[in-house]
GUKEPA-74950 format. One record per residue (C-alpha): x, y, z; residue in three letters. Coordinates in pm, whole numbers, padded with zeros to 5 digits, always signed. Layout:
BEGIN
XYZALA/...
This chain:
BEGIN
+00897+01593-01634UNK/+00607+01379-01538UNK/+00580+01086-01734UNK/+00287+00980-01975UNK/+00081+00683-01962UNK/+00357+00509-02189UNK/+00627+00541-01981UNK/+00499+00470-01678UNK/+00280+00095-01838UNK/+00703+00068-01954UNK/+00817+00115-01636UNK/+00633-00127-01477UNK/+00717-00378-01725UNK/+00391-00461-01863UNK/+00231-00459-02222UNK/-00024-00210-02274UNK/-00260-00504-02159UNK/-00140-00514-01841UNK/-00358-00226-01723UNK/-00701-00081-01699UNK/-00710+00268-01774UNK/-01023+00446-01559UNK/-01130+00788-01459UNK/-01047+00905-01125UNK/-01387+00884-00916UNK/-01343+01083-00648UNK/-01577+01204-00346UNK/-01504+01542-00316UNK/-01572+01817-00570UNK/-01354+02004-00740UNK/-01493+02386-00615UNK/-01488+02208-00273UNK/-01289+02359+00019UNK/-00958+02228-00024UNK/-00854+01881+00237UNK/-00872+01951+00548UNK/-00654+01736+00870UNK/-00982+01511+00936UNK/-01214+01388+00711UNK/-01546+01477+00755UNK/-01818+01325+00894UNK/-02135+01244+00887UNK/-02440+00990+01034UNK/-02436+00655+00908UNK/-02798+00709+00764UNK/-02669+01029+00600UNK/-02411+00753+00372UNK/-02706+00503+00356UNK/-02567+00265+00640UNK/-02739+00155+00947UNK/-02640+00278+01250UNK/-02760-00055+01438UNK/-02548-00281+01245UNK/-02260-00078+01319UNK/-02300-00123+01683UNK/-02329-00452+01656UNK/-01977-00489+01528UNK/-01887-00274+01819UNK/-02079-00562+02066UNK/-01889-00862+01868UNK/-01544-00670+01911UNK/-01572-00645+02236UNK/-01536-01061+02268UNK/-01238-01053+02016UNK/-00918-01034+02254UNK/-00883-00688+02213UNK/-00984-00415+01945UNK/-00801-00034+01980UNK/-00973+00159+01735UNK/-01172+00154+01442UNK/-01296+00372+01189UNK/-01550+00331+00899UNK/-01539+00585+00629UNK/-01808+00543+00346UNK/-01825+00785+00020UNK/-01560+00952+00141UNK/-01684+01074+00495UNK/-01582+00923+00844UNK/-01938+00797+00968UNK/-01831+00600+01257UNK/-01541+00569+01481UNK/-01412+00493+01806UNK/-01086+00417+02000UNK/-01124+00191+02327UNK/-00930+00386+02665UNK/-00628+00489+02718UNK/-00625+00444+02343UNK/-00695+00752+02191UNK/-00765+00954+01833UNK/-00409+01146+01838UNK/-00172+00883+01895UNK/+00004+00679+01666UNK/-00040+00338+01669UNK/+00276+00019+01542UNK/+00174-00129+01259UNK/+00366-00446+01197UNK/+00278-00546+00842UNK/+00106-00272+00756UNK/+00347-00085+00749UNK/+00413-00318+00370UNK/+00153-00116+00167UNK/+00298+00253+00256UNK/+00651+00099+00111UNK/+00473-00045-00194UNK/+00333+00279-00281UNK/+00726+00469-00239UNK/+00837+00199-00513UNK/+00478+00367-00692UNK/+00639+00657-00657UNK/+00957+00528-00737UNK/+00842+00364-01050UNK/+00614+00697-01168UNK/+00962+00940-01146UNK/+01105+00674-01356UNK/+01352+00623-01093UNK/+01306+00232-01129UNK/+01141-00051-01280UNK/+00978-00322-01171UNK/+01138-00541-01382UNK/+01508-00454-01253UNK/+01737-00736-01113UNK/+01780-00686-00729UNK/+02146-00740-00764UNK/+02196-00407-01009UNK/+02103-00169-00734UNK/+02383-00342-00490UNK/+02698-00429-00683UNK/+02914-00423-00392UNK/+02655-00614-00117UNK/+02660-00981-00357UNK/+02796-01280-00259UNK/+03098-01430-00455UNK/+02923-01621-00639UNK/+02547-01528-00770UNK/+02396-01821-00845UNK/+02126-01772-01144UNK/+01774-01771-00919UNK/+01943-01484-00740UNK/+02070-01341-01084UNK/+01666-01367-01182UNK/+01521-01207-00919UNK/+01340-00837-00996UNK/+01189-00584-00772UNK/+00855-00740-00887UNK/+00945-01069-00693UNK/+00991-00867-00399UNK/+00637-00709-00429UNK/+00536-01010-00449UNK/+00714-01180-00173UNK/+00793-01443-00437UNK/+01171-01437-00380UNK/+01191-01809-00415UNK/+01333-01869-00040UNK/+01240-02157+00123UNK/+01192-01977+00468UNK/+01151-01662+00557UNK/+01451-01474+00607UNK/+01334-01168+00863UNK/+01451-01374+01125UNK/+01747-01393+01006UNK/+01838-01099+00824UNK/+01722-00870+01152UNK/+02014-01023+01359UNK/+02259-00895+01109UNK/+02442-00560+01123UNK/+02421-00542+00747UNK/+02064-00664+00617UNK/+02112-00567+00252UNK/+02440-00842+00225UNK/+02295-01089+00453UNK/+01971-01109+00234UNK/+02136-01166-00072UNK/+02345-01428+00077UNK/+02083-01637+00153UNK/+02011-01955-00096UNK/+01675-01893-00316UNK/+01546-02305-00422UNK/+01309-02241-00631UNK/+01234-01979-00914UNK/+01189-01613-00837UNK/+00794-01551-00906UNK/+00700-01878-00909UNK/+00649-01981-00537UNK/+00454-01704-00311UNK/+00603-01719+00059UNK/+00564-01447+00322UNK/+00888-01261+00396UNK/+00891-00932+00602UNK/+01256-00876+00463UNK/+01153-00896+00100UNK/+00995-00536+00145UNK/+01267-00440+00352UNK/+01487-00519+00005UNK/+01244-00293-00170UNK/+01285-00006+00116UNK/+01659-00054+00045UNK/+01576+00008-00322UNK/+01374+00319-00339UNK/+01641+00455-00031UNK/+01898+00379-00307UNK/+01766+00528-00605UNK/+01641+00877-00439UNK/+01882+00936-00135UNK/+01597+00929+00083UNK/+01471+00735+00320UNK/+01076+00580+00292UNK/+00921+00800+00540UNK/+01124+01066+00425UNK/+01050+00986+00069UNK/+00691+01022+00096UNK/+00650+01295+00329UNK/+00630+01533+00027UNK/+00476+01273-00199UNK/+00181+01097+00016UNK/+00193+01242+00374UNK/+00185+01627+00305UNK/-00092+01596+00065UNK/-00298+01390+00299UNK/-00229+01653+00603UNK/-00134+01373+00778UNK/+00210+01403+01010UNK/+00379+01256+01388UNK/+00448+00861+01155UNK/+00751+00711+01285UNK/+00926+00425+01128UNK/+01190+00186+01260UNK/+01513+00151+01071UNK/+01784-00143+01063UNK/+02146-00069+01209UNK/+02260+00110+00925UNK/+01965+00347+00863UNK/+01741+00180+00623UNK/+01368+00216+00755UNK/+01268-00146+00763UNK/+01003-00149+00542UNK/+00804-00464+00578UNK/+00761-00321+01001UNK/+00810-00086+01158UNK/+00532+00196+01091UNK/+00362+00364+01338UNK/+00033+00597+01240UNK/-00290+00718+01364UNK/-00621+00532+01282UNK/-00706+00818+01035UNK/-00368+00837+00889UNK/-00473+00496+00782UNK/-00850+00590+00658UNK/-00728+00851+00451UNK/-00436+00608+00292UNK/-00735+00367+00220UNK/-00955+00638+00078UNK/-00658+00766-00159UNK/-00688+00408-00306UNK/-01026+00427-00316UNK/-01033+00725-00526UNK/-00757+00542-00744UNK/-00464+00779-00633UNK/-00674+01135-00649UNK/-00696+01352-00352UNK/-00951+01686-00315UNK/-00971+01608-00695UNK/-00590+01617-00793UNK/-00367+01279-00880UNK/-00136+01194-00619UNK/-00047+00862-00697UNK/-00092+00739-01087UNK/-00383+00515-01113UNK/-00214+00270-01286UNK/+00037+00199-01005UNK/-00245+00186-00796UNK/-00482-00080-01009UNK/-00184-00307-01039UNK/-00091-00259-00711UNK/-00394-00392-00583UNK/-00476-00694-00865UNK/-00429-01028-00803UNK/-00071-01167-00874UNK/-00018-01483-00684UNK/-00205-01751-00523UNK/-00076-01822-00154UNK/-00023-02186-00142UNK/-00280-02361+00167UNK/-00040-02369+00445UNK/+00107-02729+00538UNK/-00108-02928+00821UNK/-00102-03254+00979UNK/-00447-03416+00893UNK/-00672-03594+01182UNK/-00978-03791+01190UNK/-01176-03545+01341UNK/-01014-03268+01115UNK/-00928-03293+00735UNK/-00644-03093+00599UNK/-00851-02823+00394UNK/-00828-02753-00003UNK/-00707-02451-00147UNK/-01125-02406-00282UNK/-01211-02457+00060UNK/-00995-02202+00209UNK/-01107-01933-00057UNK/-01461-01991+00129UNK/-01358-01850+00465UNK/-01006-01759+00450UNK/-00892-01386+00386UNK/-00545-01524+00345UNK/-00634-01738+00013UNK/-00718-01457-00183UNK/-00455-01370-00396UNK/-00145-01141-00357UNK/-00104-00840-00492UNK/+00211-00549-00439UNK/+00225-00649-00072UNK/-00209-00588-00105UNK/-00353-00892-00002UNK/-00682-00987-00194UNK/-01001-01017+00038UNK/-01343-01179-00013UNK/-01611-00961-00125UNK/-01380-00829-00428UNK/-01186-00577-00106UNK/-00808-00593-00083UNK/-00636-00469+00277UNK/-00284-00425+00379UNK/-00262-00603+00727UNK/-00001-00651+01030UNK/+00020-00871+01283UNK/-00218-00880+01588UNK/-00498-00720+01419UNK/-00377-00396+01221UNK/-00647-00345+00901UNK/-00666-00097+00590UNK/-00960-00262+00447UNK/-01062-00104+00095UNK/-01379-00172-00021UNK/-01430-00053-00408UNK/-01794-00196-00403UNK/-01946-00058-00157UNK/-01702+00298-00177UNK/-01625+00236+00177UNK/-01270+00202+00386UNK/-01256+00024+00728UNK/-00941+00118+01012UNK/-00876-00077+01277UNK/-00604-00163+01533UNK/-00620-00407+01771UNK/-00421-00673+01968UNK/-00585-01038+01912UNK/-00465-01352+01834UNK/-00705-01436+01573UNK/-00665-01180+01294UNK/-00960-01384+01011UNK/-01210-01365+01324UNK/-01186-00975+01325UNK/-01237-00969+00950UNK/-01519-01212+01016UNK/-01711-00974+01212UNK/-01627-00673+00929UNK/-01821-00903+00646UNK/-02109-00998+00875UNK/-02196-00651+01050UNK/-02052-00378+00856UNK/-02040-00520+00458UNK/-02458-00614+00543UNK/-02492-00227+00710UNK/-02411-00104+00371UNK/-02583-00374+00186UNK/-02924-00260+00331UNK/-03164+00004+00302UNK/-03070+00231+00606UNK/-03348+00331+00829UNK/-03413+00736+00892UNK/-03207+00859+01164UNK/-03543+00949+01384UNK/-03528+00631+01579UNK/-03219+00745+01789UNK/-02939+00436+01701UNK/-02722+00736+01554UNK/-02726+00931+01859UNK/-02672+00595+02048UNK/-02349+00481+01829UNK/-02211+00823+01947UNK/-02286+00772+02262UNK/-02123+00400+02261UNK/-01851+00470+02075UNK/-01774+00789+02264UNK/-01707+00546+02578UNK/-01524+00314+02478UNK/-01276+00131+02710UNK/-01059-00146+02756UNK/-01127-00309+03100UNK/-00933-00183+03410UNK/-00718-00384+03617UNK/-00985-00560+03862UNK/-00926-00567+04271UNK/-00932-00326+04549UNK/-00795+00049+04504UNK/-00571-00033+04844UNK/-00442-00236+05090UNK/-00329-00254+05415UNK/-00014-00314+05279UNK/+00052+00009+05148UNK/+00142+00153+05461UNK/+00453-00051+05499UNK/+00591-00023+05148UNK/+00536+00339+05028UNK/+00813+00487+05062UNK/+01029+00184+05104UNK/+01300+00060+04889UNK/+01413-00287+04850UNK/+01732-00421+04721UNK/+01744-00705+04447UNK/+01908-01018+04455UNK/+02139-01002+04155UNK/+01955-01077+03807UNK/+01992-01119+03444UNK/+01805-00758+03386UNK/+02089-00591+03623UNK/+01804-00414+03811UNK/+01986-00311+04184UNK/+01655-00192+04377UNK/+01278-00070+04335UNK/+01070+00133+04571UNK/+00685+00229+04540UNK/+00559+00571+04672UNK/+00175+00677+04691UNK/+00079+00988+04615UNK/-00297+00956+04729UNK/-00440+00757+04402UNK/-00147+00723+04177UNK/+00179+00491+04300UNK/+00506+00543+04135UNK/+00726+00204+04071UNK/+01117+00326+04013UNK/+01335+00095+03949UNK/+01683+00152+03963UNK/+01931-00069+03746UNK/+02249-00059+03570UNK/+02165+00201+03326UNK/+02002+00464+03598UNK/+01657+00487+03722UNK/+01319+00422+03505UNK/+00975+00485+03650UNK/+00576+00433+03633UNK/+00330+00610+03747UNK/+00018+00444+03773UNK/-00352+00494+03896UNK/-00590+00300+04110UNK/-00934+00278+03933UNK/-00776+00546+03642UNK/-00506+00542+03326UNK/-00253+00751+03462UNK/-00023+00893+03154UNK/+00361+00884+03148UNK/+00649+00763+02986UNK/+00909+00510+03059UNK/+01251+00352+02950UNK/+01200+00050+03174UNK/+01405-00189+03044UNK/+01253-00460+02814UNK/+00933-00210+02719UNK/+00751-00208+02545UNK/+00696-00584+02420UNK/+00781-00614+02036UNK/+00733-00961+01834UNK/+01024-00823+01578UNK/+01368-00709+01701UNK/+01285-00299+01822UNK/+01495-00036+01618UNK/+01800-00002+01903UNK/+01850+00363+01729UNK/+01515+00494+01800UNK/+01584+00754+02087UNK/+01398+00813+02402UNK/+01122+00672+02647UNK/+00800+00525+02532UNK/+00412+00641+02626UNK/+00248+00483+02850UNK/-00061+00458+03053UNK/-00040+00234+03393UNK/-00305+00112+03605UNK/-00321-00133+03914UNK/-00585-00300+04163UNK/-00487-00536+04492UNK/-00592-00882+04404UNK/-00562-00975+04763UNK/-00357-00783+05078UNK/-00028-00840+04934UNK/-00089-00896+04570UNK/-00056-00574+04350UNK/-00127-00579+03975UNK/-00032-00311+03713UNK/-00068-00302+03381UNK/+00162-00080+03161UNK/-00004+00008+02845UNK/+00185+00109+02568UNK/-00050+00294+02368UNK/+00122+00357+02079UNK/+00185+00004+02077UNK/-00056-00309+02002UNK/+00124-00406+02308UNK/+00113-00408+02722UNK/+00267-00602+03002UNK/+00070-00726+03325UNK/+00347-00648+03671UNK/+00279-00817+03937UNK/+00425-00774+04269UNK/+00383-00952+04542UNK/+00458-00863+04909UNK/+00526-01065+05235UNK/+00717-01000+05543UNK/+00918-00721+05457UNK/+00993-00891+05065UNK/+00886-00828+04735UNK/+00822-01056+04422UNK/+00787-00894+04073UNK/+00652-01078+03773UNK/+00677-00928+03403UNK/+00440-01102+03176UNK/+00403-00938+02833UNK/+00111-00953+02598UNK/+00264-01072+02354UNK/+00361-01430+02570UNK/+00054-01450+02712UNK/-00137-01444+02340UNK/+00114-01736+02210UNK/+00042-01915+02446UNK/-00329-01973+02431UNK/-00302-02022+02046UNK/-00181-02368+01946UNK/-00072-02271+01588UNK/+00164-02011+01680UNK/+00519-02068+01779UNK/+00648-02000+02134UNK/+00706-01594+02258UNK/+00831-01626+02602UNK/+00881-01357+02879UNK/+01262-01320+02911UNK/+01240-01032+03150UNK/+01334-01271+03530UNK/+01159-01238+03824UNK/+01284-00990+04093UNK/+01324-01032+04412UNK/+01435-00841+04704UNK/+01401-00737+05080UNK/+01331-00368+05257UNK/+01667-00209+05340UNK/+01556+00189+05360UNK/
């Protein structure tokens, strides 16, 4: 039976003051056509947005590292969008973080079926995963404190939790200092506890939780999530989903948990969901002359990160809240302006995207919009319609090709147990295969084009979070390559379902061959100071002609 308004402000373990009771604004009509797979769309102008501003964020993307997609939805209808090449509309796309809010709205769910509380001690649901001896922060500690990522841990744990067979035991093994609630610090595996939880109390797992709950009713399908050694989808990672899977997920907050004019989620999961709980504390800095360790005031002037936390929402400026992941995955929700921003990306500076959402696209919906006669609509089509990330630069041959295609060469021994690799042209695409201990991986890639394939090379595709070992098969990918010089050839592999790629190159001379692996992730640590090392463990190859 569902459960009144009551029940559910009981369930999650508030007074009747806890919550704001609205109506359900929604922006399609009731005697409308029922939802469809894609939003609709419309111009800017139609939604009272200008068109020009709009491509200006498009121009200031382009000198942030690298943007995927975006897309902009305003009173419920997509009115700009694009996805840079070999990105593209219909694939899915990792997450990282992101992947937090979908798991905060199964322990909605969770809560709303009166299946738990947010009030519940952690250590109920997993009698026979404690320690010896609980120790009372550990005894205090509720599934709120885990929405919160308040545990009371005075590290974060995913690191190491994720090398554990068991995560569920390891987790709750691990000291808490300080009291649960009081102290907000940013732990992947706290929402992996609460994915744990909701798998516990329904038998399902998250993704397979909400299929029937969130996913279905949004017509939205192909999400994959990554799941720990013993089954558990990870929860706090993991996620992967197209750019409008995310829109519409934004837009069912939006409408405060109504879809095509029907409730999905109750609204008052989703206004305390997304209300301030805790403050995140400024993070710790070593003071200079030239640069002052900044207040927590001064970081709530330009720092989307010193907002307030919410049920693994963060708080933005300009009264938004997102749910974010690492190298530039956004759900931005904007109740004032009835607006929703996408976007996936790979760049090292996360607040600089956001920077360039609040001064182009927050303004484009702050001012009159002018009529759609003076052709910027037709020309954001036209620029977002073309949209590409940069191909490898160099020559489309070499001389060089004659006397390797064809030609394998045999490795000296090496730590990725990789016995030979040969290169064969077939007129504008080359295929790499390398043969190692585990068989023979290839790919194909194009000279001046994205060539499509797959590939179980091994190390691919770059991941900053230990990869799901479970998850079966060889990933997408779209190669392309340029000669630097006569013997240098570069390739990139792009993992497009992936924030990810790696940059291969191979070097020739006198019958040898050196190959380099360099991942994206590496090479983005390493030109920001703040951010702990990543390095390439794939070794360098190399090997002489011997067929």
């Amino acid at each position: 039976m569902k459960p009144n308004r009551r029940t559910f402000i009981k369930a999650l373990g508030l007074g009747s003051a806890g919550l704001r009771v609205a109506s359900l604004p929604v922006c399609l009509q009731a005697d409308e056509a029922p939802a469809r797979e894609f939003l609709p769309r419309r111009t800017p102008e139609a939604q009272g947005v200008s068109s020009s501003r709009i491509l200006d964020f498009v121009s200031a993307a382009k000198s942030v590292h690298e943007v995927h997609s975006f897309m902009m939805v305003r009173h419920g209808y997509v009115i700009a969008e694009g996805w840079w090449s070999p990105y593209r509309p219909d694939a899915i796309h990792g997450l990282y973080s992101l992947s937090k809010i979908f798991t905060s709205t199964a322990v909605g769910f969770a809560v709303s079926e009166e299946k738990l509380n947010v009030a519940d001690p952690v250590i109920h649901f997993f009698p026979d995963k404690l320690p010896s001896k609980v120790s009372d922060n550990l005894a205090q500690l509720r599934v709120r404190d885990l929405l919160t990522i308040s545990v009371g841990c005075a590290i974060d744990s995913t690191s190491v939790v994720s090398k554990e067979e068991d995560w569920v035991k390891t987790f709750l093994s691990l000291p808490i200092e300080h009291e649960p609630g009081s102290v907000f610090l940013y732990d992947s595996c706290a929402t992996y506890m609460l994915s744990a939880i909701v798998q516990k109390v329904t038998g399902r797992r998250v993704i397979d939780y909400l299929r029937p709950r969130l996913f279905e009713p949004l017509e939205v399908t192909g999400m994959t999530w990554d799941s720990c050694p013993l089954g558990i989808n990870c929860g706090g990672w993991g996620l992967s989903a197209t750019t409008e899977t995310l829109a519409k997920f934004g837009q069912l907050y939006l409408q405060k948990g109504a879809w095509n004019g029907k409730p999905i989620l109750p609204t008052q999961w989703v206004e305390e969901a997304t209300t301030f709980k805790i403050q995140q504390p400024p993070a710790p800095r070593v003071a200079t002359d030239s640069k002052p360790v900044p207040t927590l005031e001064e970081l709530k002037q330009s720092s989307d990160w010193h907002q307030g936390y919410c049920y693994q929402f963060w708080r933005c400026r300009h009264n938004a809240f997102r749910g974010d992941g690492a190298f530039g995955q956004f759900c931005v929700v904007m109740p004032e302006e009835d607006a929703v921003i996408a976007i996936t990306s790979e760049t090292s500076d996360m607040q600089i995207l956001l920077n360039l959402v609040w001064a182009h696209l927050l303004p484009a919906m702050r001012s009159s919009a002018p009529s759609e006669s003076d052709g910027t609509a037709a020309q954001l089509r036209r620029e977002s319609g073309s949209l590409a990330l940069p191909l490898p630069s160099g020559a489309a041959s070499s001389a060089t090709v004659e006397q390797t295609s064809g030609k394998t060469f045999r490795l000296d021994a090496n730590d990725l147990g990789a016995e030979s690799v040969s290169f064969e042209v077939r007129g504008r695409t080359c295929v790499l295969s390398l043969k190692h201990v585990k068989g023979v991986s290839e790919v194909r890639f194009g000279t001046g084009a994205w060539v499509d394939g797959k590939t179980d090379m091994p190390g691919t595709p770059p991941s900053l979070i230990v990869r799901d070992k479970n998850k079966p098969g060889p990933v997408k990918v779209a190669a392309a390559g340029a000669w630097k010089d006569e013997n240098t050839l570069e390739v990139e592999w792009r993992y497009y379902e992936t924030p990810h790629h790696d940059t291969v190159t191979c070097r020739f001379h006198e019958g040898q061959v050196e190959i380099k692996f360099m991942n994206s992730i590496t090479q983005l640590y390493s030109s920001h100071p703040d951010w702990a090392g990543h390095p390439e463990t794939r070794p360098v190859l190399k090997g002489r002609i011997f067929a």
